[in-house]
C-alpha positions as CSV (number, residue, x, y, z in Angstrom):
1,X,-7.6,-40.3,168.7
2,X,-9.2,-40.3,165.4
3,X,-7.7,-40.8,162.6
4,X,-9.1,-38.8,159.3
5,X,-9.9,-41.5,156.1
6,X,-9.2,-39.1,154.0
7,X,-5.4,-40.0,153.3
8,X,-7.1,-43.4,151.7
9,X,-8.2,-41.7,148.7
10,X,-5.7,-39.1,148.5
11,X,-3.0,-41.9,148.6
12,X,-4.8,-44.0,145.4
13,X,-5.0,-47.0,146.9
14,X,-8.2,-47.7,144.7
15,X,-10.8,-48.7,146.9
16,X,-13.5,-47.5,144.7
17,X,-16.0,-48.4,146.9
18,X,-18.8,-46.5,144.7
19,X,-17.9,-47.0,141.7
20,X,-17.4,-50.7,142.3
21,X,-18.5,-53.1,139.2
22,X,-20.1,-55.4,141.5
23,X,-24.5,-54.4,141.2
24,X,-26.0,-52.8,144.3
25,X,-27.6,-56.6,144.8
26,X,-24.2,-58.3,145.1
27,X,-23.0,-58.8,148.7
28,X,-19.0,-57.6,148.6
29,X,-16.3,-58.7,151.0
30,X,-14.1,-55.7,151.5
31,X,-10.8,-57.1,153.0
32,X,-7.5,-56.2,153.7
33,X,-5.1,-58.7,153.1
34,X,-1.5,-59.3,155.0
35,X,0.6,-58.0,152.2
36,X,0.6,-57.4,148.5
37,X,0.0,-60.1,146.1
38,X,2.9,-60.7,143.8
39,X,3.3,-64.1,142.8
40,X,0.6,-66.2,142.0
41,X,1.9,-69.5,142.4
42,X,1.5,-71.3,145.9
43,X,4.1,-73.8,145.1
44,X,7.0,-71.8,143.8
45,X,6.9,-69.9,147.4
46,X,6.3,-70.0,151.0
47,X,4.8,-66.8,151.2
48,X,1.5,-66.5,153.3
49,X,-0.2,-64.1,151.4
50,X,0.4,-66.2,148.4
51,X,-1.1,-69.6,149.7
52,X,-4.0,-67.5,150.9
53,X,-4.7,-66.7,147.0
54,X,-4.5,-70.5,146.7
55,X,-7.2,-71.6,149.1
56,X,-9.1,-68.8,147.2
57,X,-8.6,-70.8,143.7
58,X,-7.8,-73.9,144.2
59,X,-8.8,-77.2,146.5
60,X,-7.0,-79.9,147.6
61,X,-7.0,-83.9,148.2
62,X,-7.5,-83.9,151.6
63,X,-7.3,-81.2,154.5
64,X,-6.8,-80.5,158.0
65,X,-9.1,-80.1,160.3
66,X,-9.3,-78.5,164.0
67,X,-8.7,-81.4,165.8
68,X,-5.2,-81.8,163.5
69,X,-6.9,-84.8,161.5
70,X,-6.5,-85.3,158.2
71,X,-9.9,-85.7,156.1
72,X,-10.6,-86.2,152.6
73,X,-11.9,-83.1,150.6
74,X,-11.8,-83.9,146.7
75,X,-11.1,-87.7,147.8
76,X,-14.4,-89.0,147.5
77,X,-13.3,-92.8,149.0
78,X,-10.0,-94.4,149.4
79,X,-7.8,-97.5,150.7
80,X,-4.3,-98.2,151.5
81,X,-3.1,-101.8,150.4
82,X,-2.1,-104.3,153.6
83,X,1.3,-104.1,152.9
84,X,1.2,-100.3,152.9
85,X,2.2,-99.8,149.4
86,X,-0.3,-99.2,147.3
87,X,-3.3,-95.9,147.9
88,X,-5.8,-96.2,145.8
89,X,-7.9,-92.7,145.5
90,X,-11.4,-91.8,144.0
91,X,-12.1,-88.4,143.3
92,X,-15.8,-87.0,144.3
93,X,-18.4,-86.3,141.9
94,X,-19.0,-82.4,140.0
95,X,-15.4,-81.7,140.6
96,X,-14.5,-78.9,137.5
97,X,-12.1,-76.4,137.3
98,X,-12.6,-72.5,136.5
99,X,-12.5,-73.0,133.1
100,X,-15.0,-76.0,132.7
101,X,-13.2,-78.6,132.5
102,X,-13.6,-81.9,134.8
103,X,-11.2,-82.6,137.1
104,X,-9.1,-85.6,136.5
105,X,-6.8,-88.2,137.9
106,X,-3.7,-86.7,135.5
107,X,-4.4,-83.2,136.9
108,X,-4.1,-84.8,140.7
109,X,-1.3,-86.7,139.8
110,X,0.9,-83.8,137.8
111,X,-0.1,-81.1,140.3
112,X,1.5,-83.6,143.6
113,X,4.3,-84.4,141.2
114,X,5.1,-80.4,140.9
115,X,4.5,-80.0,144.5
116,X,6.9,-82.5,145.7
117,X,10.0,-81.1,143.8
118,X,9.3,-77.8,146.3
119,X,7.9,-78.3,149.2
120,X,10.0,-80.5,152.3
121,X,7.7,-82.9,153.5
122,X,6.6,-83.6,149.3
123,X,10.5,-84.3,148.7
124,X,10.0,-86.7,151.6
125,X,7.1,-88.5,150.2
126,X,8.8,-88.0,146.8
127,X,11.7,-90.2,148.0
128,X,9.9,-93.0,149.0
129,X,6.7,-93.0,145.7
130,X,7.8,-95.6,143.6
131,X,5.3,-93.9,140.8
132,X,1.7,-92.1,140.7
133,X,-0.5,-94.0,138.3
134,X,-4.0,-93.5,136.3
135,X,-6.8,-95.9,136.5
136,X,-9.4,-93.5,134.8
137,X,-10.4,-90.4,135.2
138,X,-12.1,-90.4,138.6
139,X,-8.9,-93.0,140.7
140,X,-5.4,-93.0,140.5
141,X,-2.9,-94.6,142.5
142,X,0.2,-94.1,144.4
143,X,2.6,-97.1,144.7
144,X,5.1,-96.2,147.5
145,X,8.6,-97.8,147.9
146,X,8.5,-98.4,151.1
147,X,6.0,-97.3,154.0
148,X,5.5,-93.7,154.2
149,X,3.2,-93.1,157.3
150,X,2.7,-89.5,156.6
151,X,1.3,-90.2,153.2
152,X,-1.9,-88.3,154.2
153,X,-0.4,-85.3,156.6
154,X,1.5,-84.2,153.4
155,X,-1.5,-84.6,150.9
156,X,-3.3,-82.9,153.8
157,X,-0.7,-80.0,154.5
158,X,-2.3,-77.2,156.3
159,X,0.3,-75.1,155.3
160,X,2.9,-73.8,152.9
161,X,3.6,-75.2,150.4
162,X,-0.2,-76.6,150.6
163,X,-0.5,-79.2,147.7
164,X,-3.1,-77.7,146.0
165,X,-4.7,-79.5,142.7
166,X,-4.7,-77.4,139.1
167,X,-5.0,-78.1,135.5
168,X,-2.7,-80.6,134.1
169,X,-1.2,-78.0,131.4
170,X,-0.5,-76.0,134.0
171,X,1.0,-78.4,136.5
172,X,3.3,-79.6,133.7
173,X,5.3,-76.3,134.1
174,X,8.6,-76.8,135.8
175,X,8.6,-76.8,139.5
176,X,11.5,-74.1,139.4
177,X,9.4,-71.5,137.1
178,X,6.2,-69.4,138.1
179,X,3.2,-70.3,136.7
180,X,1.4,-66.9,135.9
181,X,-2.5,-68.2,135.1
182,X,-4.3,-69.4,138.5
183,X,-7.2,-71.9,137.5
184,X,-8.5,-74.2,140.0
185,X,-11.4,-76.1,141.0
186,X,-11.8,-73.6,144.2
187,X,-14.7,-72.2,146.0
188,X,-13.8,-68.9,144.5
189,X,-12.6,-67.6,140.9
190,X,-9.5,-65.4,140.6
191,X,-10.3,-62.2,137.7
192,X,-7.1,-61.8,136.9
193,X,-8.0,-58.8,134.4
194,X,-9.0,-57.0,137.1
195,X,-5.9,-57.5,139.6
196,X,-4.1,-54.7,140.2
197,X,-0.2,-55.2,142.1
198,X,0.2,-52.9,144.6
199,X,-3.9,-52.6,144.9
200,X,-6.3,-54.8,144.9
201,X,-7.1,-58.6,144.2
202,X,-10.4,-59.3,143.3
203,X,-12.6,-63.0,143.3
204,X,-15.9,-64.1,142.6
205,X,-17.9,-67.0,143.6
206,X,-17.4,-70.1,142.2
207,X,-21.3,-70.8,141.8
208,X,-20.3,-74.4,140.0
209,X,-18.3,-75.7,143.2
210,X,-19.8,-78.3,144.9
211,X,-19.2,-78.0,148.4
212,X,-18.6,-81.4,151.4
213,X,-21.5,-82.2,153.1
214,X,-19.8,-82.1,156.0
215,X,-19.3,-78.8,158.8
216,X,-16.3,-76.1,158.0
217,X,-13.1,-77.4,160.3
218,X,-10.5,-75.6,159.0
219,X,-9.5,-76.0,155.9
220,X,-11.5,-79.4,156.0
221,X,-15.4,-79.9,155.4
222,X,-17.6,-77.8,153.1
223,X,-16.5,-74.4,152.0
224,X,-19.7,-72.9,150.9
225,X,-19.4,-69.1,149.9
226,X,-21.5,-66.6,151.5
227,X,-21.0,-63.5,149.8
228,X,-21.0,-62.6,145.5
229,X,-17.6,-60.9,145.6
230,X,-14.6,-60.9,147.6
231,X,-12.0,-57.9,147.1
232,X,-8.8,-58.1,148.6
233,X,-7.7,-54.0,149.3
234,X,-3.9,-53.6,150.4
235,X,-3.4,-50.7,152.4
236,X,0.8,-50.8,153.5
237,X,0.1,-48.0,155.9
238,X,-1.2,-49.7,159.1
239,X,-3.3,-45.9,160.5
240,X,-4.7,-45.9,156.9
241,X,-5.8,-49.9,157.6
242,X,-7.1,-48.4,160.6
243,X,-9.5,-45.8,159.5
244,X,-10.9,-47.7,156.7
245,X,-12.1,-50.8,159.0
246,X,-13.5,-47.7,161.8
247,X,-15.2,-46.0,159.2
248,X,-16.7,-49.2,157.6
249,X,-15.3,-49.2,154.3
250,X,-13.6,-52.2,154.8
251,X,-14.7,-55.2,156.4
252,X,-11.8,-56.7,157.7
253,X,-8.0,-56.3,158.2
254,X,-6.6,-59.3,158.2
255,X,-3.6,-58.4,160.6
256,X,-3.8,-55.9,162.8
257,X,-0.8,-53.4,163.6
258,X,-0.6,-54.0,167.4
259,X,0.0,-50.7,167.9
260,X,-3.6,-49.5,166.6
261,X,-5.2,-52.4,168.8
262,X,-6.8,-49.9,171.5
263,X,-7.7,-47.8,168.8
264,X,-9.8,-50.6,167.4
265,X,-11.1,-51.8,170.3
266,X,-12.9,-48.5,171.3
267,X,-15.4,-49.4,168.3
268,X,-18.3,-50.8,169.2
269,X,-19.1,-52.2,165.4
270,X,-15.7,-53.9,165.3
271,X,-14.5,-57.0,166.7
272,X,-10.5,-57.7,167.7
273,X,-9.6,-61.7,168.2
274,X,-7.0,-64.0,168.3
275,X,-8.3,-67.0,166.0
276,X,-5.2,-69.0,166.8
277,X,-4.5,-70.7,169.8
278,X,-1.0,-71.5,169.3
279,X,0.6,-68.0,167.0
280,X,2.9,-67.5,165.1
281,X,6.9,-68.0,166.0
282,X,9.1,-65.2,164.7
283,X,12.5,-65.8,162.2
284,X,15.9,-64.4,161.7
285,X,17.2,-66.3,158.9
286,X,20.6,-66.5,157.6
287,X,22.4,-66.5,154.0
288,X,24.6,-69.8,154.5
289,X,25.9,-69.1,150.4
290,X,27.3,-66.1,152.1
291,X,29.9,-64.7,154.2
292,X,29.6,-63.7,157.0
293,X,26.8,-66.3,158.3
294,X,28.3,-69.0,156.4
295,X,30.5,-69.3,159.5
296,X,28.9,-71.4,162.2
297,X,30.7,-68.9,165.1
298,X,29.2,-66.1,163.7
299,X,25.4,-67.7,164.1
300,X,26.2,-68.8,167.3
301,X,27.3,-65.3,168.1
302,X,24.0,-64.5,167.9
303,X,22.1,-66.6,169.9
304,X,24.2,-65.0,172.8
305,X,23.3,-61.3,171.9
306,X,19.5,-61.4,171.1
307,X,17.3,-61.5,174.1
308,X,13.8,-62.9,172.8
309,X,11.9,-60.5,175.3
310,X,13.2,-57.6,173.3
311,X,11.4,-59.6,170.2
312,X,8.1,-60.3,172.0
313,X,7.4,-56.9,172.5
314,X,8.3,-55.4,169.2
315,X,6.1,-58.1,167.8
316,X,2.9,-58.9,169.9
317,X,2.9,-54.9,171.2
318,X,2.4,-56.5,174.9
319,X,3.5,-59.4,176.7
320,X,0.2,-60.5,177.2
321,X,0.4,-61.5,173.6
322,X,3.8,-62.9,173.0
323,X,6.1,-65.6,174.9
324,X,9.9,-66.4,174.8
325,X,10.6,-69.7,173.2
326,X,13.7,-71.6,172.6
327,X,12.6,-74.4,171.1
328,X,13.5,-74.8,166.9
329,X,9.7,-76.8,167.4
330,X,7.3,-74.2,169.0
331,X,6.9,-74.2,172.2
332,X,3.3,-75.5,173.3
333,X,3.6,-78.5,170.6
334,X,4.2,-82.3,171.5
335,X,7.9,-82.4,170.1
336,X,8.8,-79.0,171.9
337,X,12.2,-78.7,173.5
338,X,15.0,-76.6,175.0
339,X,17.8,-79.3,174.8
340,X,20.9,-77.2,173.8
341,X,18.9,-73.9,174.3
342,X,21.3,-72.7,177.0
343,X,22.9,-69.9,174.7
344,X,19.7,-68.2,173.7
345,X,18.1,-69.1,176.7
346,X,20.7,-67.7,179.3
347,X,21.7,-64.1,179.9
348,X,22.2,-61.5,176.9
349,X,26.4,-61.6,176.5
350,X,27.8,-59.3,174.7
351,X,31.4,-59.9,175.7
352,X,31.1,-63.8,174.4
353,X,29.1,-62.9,171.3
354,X,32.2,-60.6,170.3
355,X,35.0,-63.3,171.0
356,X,32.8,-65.6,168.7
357,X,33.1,-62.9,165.8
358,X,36.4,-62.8,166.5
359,X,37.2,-66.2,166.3
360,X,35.1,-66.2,163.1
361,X,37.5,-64.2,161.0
362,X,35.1,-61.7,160.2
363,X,36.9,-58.7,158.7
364,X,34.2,-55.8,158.6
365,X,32.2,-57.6,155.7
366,X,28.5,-55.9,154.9
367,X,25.9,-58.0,156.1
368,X,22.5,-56.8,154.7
369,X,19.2,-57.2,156.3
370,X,16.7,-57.2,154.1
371,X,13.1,-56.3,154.8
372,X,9.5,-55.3,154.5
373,X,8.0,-52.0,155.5
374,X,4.7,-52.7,154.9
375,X,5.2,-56.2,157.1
376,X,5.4,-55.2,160.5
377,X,6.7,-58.4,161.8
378,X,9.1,-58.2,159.4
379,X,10.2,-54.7,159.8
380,X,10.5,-55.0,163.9
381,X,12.2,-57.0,163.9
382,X,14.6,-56.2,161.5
383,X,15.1,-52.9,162.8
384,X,15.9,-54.5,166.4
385,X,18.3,-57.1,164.6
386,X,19.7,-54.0,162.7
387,X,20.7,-52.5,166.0
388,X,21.6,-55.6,167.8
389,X,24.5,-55.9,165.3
390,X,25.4,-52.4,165.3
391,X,26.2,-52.9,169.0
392,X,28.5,-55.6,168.4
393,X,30.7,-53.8,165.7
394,X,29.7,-55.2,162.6
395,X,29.0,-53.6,159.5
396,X,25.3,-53.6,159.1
397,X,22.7,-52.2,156.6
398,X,19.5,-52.6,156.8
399,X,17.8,-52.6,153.2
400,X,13.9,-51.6,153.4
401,X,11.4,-52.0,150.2
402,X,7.6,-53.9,150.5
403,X,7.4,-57.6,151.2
404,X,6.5,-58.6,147.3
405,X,10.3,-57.4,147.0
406,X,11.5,-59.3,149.9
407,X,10.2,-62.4,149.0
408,X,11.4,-61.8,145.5
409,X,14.9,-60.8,146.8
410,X,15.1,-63.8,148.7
411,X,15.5,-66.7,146.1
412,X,19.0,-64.8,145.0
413,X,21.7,-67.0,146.1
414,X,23.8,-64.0,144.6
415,X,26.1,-62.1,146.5
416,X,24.9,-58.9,148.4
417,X,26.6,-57.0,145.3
418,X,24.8,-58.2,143.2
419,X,21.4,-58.0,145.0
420,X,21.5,-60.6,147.4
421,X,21.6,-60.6,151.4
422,X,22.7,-62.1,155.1
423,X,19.7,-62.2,156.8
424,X,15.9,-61.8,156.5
425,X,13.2,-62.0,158.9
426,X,9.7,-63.2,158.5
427,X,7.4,-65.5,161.0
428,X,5.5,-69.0,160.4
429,X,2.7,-70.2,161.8
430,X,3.4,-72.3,164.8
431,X,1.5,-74.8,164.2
432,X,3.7,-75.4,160.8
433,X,6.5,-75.4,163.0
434,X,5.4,-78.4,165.2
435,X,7.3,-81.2,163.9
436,X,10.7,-82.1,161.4
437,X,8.3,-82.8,159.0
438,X,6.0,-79.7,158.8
439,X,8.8,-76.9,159.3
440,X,10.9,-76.3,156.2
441,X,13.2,-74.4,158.6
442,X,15.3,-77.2,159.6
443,X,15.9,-78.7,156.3
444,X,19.1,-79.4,154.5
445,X,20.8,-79.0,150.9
446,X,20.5,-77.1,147.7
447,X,16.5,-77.6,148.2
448,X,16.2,-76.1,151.4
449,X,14.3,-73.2,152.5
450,X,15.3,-69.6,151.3
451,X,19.0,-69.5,153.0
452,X,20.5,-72.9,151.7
453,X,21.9,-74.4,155.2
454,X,23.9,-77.7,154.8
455,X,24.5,-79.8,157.1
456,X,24.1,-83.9,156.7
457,X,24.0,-85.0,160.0
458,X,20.8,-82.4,160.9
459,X,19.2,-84.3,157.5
460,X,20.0,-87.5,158.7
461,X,18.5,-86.8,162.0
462,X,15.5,-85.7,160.4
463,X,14.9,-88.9,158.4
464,X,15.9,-90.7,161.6
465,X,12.3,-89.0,162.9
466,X,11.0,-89.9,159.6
467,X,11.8,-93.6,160.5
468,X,10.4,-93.6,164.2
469,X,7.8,-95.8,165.3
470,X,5.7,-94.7,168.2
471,X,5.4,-91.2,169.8
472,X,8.3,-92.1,172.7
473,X,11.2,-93.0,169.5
474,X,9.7,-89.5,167.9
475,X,10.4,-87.4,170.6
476,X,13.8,-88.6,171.3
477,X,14.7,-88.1,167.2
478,X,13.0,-84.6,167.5
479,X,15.3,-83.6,170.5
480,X,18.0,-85.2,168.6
481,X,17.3,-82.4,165.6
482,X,16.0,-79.8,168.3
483,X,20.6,-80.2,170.0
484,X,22.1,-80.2,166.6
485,X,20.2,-77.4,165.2
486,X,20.9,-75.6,168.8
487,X,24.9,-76.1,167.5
488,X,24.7,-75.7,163.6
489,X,21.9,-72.6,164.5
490,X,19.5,-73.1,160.9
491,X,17.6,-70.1,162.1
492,X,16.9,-68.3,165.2
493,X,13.7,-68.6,166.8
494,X,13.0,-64.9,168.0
495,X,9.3,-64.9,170.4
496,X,6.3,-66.8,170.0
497,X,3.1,-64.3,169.5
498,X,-0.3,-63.9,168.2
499,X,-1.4,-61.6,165.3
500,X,-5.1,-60.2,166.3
501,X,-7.5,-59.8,163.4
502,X,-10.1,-57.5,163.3
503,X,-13.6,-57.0,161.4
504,X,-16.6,-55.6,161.5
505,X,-20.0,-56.8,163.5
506,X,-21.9,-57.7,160.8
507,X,-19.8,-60.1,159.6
508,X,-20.2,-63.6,160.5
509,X,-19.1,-67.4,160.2
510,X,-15.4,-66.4,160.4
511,X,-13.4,-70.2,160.8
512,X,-11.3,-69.5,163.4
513,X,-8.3,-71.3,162.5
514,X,-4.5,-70.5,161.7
515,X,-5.1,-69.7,158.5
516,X,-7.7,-67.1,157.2
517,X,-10.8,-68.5,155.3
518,X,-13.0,-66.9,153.6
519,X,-15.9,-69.1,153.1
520,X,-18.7,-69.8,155.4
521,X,-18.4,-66.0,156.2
522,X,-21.8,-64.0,155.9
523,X,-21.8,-59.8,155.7
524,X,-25.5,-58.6,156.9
């Protein structure tokens, strides 16, 4: 089947491929992005699309690298004191941000110190810093109260919320409020006077970033920029995606609709993949402010009424790219487990999911789904949960808008009458989801992840793992959080799947990696 570009134009969406600003000489990335950047500001959210934008801008202390190990990136040298107290850090030399200025040790040290009032494994480290310190511009130091052993895996975070490094006036803005200006020290600048919402998000090489010597590993080594200009096109409409990556207009769509995957794969001049060996593990989260799912009977209802093979295939397309997993840790990572599983695991039952609602008190409340049309692994699922709940009698309706919305509409702890919700659904990569410490999905409190659960004894478990000493004590404490959170139900995991990308032939130097990178790549 072909499918006609022409609806790209017609429908605005401002590609502007001739008129483009960039010279004839300049070499352009042309790249659709997951979703629609809305918020600029990688440590007031979780969102994907959003920390993408920061590894555009910004650079961090240290990264991960393919083989999970933590190496310095701005962190020229440093040491750790023998009674495991004290780090000591040294920044590398030619480290400015966008707008000239020299990157310092206050900039470090107020950029971790917003990070850690947001992000779960920062409160962690948070806990136990005693206080961050100045000795000039180039070394600071961080004076611990006690041992934290993952010290570096959080200032190393792969993932959201990735401690990235910015400005010092801008780190100084509370934790809790958006910072709208994105200056970094990043391999690419953000020209915010040409971003358009809804449109396009454009960058240019950062010709003053000094790269690592070393080889690209992820988000580790030396990021060196290929191309002049990088412009980020969102197309919602996956067919529109489609034609404009078959007709070469674009270079490369980030996530392919697996739907249009044998479309793609009939063009010679384009390439499908699967750049992540582990996937992504899909979400249904509840409101725990809320009623109804601030009743434990009613999440537990359920995990007896959704069959994760109904989720696989609504979001991998075919089986081939999707598994069941019923594991809070996903499945294929070291502290993986199905202890307490049995309810998800077993036989779809309808008859015990009702009793449980039942029991609940529920009395017809409207419980709102909200979700994300132009997120397909939001929006399939949402539409199967939709019906799933329909089938058990309860009063469901699903609310629809773009995902800038959804993760927007999220942070409202307000009652669905007043613009809040019961459930969302979203996915996270899985290799975020691999330990207590790296998924934000089984914290605790009034910090916690969009949906608020509260439950002590799951946070004391989790600092429990904190507290473990070798890899046997870790796995008994993560089986220990895997049972509770298979009785108090956080979340529910729905499938494990990849997400294929797709781009044209005459790119090259793609990292493969969880996350998308956008250095090292070369357009011919």
């Amino acid at each position: 089947m072909k499918i006609a570009f022409a609806p790209l134009r017609a429908a605005g969406f401002a590609l502007a491929l001739a008129a483009s600003c960039a010279s004839a000489q300049q070499k352009v990335l042309r790249f659709i992005p997951q979703a629609d950047l809305r918020i600029l500001d990688p440590i007031a959210t979780t969102a994907y699309i959003t920390r993408n934008h920061g590894y555009m801008v910004y650079d961090t202390l240290f990264a991960t690298d393919a083989k999970f190990q933590i190496q310095p990136q701005m962190v020229d040298k440093w040491d750790l004191s023998k009674d495991k107290l004290t780090y000591t850090f040294t920044l590398r030399e030619g480290l400015k941000f966008h707008d000239g200025q020299p990157v310092r040790s206050a900039d470090c040290i107020a950029s971790l110190e917003r990070w850690a009032k947001r992000d779960g494994l920062g409160q962690k480290l948070g806990e136990a810093t005693e206080a961050w310190s100045a000795v000039n511009d180039k070394t600071f130091r961080l004076k611990l109260k006690k041992p934290f052993p993952l010290t570096l895996d959080a200032l190393g975070r792969l993932s959201s919320n990735t401690p990235f490094i910015m400005p010092e006036r801008i780190a100084k803005t509370d934790a809790f409020q958006n910072i709208t200006e994105a200056i970094g020290s990043g391999p690419f600048k953000f020209v915010k006077e040409e971003w358009v919402p809804g449109s396009k998000v454009i960058y240019v090489k950062n010709t003053d970033y000094v790269p690592r010597k070393e080889p690209p590993s992820w988000a580790a080594g030396g990021k060196v920029v290929k191309v002049d200009r990088v412009e980020w096109i969102y197309i919602p409409d996956s067919a529109t995606a489609a034609a404009a990556l078959n007709a070469g207009e674009v270079d490369w769509w980030e996530q392919v609709a697996a739907d249009l995957i044998p479309l793609l794969r009939k063009n010679k001049d384009v390439r499908v993949e699967n750049r992540d060996a582990l996937g992504y593990v899909g979400v249904l989260r509840f409101n725990f402010l809320q009623p109804p799912f601030n009743n434990q009977k009613m999440r537990e209802a359920l995990l007896y009424a959704v069959d994760q093979r109904d989720y696989v295939l609504a979001l991998a397309g075919d089986e081939r790219n999707g598994r069941t997993c019923y594991s809070f840790l996903a499945c294929g990572t070291p502290l993986s487990s199905e202890v307490g599983a049995d309810p998800l695991k077993g036989k779809r039952d309808f008859d015990r999911a009702k009793k449980l609602i039942q029991e609940s008190g529920y009395k017809g409340q409207r419980i709102v789904i909200i979700s994300a049309t132009d997120q397909p692994l939001s929006h399939s699922q949402s539409l199967l949960t939709a019906e799933l709940l329909r089938k058990l009698g309860l009063n469901v309706e699903l609310q629809a808008g773009d995902w800038g919305t959804l993760i927007t509409r999220r942070t409202s702890r307000e009652p669905i009458e007043k613009g809040g919700w019961s459930i969302f659904h979203t996915a996270f990569l899985a290799a975020e989801m691999s330990s207590p410490a790296a998924t934000p999905m089984v914290s605790s409190g009034h910090n916690a992840w969009f949906g608020w659960p509260d439950n002590k004894k799951l946070e004391d478990l989790r600092e429990a793992w904190f507290n473990t000493a070798d890899a046997v004590a870790a796995k008994k404490a993560a089986d220990a959080v895997q049972l509770e959170a298979s009785k108090f139900v956080p979340y529910i995991p729905t499938a494990q799947f990849f997400i294929l990308t797709a781009f044209r032939s005459n790119l090259s130097g793609a990292i493969v990696a969880p996350v998308t990178f956008l250095w090292n790549v070369e357009k011919k």
